[in-house]
DONUVEX-474760 format. One record per residue: residue number from 1; residue in one letter; y, x, z of N, C-alpha, C, O in turn. Coordinates in steps of 0.2 Angstrom, whole numbers. Atoms other than C-alpha are relative to their C-alpha. Layout:
N
NUM / A / Y / X / Z / Y / X / Z / Y / X / Z / Y / X / Z
...
***
This chain:
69
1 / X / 2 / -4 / -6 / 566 / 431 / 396 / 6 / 0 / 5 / 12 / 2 / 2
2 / X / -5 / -2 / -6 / 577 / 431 / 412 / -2 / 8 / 3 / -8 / 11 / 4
3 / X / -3 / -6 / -5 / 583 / 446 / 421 / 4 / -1 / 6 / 9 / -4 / 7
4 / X / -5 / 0 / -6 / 589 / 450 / 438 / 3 / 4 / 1 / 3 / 8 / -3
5 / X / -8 / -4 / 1 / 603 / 458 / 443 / 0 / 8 / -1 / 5 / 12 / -1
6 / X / 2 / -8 / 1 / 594 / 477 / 440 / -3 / -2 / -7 / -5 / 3 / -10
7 / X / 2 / 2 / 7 / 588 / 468 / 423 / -7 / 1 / -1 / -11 / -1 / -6
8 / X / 11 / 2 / -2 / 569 / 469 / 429 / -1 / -7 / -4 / 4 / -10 / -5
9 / X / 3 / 4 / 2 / 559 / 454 / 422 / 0 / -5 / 7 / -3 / -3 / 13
10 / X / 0 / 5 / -6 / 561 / 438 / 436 / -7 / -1 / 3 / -8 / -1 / 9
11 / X / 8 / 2 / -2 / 542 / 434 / 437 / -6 / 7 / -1 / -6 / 12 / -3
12 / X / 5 / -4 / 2 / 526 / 443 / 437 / -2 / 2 / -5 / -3 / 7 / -8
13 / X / 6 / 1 / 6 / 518 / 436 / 424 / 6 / 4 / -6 / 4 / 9 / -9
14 / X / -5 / -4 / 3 / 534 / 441 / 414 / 2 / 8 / 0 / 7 / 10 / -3
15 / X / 0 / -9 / -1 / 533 / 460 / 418 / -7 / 2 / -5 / -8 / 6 / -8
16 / X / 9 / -3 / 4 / 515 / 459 / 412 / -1 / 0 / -6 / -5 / 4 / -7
17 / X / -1 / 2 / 2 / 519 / 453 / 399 / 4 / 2 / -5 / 3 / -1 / -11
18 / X / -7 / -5 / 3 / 534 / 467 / 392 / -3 / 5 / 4 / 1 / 10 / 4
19 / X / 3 / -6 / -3 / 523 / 480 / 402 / 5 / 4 / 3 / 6 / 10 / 3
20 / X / -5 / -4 / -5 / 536 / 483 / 413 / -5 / 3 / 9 / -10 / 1 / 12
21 / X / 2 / -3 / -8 / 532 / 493 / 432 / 1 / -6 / 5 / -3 / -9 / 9
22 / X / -1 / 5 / -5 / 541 / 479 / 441 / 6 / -3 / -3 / 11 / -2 / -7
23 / X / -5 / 7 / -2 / 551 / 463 / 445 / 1 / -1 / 4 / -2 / 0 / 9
24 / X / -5 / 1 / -4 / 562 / 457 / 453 / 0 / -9 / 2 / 2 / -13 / -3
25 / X / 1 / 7 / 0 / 560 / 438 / 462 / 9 / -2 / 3 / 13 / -7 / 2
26 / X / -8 / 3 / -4 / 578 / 438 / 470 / 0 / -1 / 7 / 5 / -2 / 10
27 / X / 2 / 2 / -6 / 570 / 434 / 486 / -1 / 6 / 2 / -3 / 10 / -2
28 / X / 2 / -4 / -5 / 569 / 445 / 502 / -7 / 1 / 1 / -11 / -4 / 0
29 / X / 8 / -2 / -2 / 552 / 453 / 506 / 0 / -3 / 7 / 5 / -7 / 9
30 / X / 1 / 1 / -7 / 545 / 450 / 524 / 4 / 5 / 4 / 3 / 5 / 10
31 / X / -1 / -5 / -3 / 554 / 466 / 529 / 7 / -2 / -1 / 11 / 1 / 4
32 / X / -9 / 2 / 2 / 572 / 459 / 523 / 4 / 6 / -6 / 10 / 8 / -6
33 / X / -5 / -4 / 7 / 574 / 470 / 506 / -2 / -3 / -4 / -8 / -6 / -4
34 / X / 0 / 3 / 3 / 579 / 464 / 492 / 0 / 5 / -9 / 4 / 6 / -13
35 / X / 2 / -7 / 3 / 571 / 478 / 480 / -6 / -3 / -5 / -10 / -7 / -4
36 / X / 5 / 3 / 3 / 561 / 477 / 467 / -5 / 1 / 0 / -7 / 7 / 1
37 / X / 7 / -2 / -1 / 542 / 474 / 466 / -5 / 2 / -4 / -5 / -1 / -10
38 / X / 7 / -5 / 3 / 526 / 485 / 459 / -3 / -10 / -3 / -5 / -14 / 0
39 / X / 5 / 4 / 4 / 518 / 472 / 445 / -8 / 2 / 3 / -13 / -1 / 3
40 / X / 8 / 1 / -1 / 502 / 479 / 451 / -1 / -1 / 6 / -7 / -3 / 7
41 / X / 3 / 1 / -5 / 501 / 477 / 468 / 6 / -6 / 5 / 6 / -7 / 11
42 / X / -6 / 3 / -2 / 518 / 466 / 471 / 5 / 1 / 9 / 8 / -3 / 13
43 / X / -4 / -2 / -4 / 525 / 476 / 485 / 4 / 4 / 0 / 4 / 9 / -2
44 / X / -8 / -3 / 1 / 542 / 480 / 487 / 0 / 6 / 0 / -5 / 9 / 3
45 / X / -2 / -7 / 3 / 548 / 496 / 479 / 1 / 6 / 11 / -2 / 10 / 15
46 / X / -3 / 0 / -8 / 559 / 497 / 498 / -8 / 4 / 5 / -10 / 9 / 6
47 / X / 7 / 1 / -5 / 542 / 494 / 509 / -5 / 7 / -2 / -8 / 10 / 2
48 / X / 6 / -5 / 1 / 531 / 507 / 498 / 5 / 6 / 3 / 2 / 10 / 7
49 / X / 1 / -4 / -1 / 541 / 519 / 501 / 4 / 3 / 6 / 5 / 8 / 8
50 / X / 1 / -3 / -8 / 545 / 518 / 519 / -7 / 1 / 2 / -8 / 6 / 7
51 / X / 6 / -2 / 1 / 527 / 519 / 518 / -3 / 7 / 0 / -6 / 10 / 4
52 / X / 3 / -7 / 0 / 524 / 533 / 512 / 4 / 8 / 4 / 3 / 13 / 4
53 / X / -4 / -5 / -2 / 537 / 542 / 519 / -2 / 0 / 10 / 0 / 4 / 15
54 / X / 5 / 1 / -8 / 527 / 537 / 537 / -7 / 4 / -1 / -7 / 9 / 3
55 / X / 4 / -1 / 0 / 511 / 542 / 531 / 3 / 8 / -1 / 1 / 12 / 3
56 / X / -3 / -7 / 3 / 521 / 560 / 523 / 2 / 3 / 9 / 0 / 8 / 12
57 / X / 1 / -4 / -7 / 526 / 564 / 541 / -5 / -2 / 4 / -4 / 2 / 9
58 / X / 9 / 0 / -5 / 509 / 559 / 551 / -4 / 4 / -4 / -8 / 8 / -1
59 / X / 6 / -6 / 3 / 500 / 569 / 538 / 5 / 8 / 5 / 2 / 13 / 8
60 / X / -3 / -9 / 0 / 514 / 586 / 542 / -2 / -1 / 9 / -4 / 4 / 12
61 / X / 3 / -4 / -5 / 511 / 582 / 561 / -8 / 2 / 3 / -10 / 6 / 8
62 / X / 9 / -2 / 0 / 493 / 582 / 560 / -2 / 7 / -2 / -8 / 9 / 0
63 / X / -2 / -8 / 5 / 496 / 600 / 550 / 0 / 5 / 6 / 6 / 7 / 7
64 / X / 0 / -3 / -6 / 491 / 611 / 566 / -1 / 5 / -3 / 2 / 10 / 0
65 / X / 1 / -9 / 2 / 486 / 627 / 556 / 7 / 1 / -4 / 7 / 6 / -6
66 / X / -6 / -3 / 4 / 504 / 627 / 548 / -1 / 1 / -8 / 3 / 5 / -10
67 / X / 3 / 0 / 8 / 496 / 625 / 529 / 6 / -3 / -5 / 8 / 0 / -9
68 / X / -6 / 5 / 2 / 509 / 611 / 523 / 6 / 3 / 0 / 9 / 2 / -5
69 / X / -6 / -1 / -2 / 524 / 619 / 530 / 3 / 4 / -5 / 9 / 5 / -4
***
């Protein structure tokens, strides 16, 4: 088994494999981080959670009754 430099699993198939979360290819996303990625959906750790943290503030402005806050 190879490891990368956070000791994740190199490949997919080798995550799945040791039932790891994620791995790590060593290659940049399309976004330019170098973060490791979701075995189940192979996207960067980085990217999901600028993700969600876009979607977390578009839901609190949508939030007109002050419910969330």
């Amino acid at each position: 088994m190879k490891t990368g430099t956070q000791g994740y699993p190199r490949s997919r198939d080798e995550a799945r494999e040791e039932g790891s979360l994620y791995y790590e290819t060593g290659k940049a996303c399309k976004r330019g981080h170098r973060a490791p990625r979701f075995v189940s959906t192979c996207i960067c750790s980085e990217c999901n959670k600028a993700a969600a943290r876009k979607t977390y503030t578009e839901f609190l402005a949508d939030d007109e009754a002050g419910f969330w806050r």
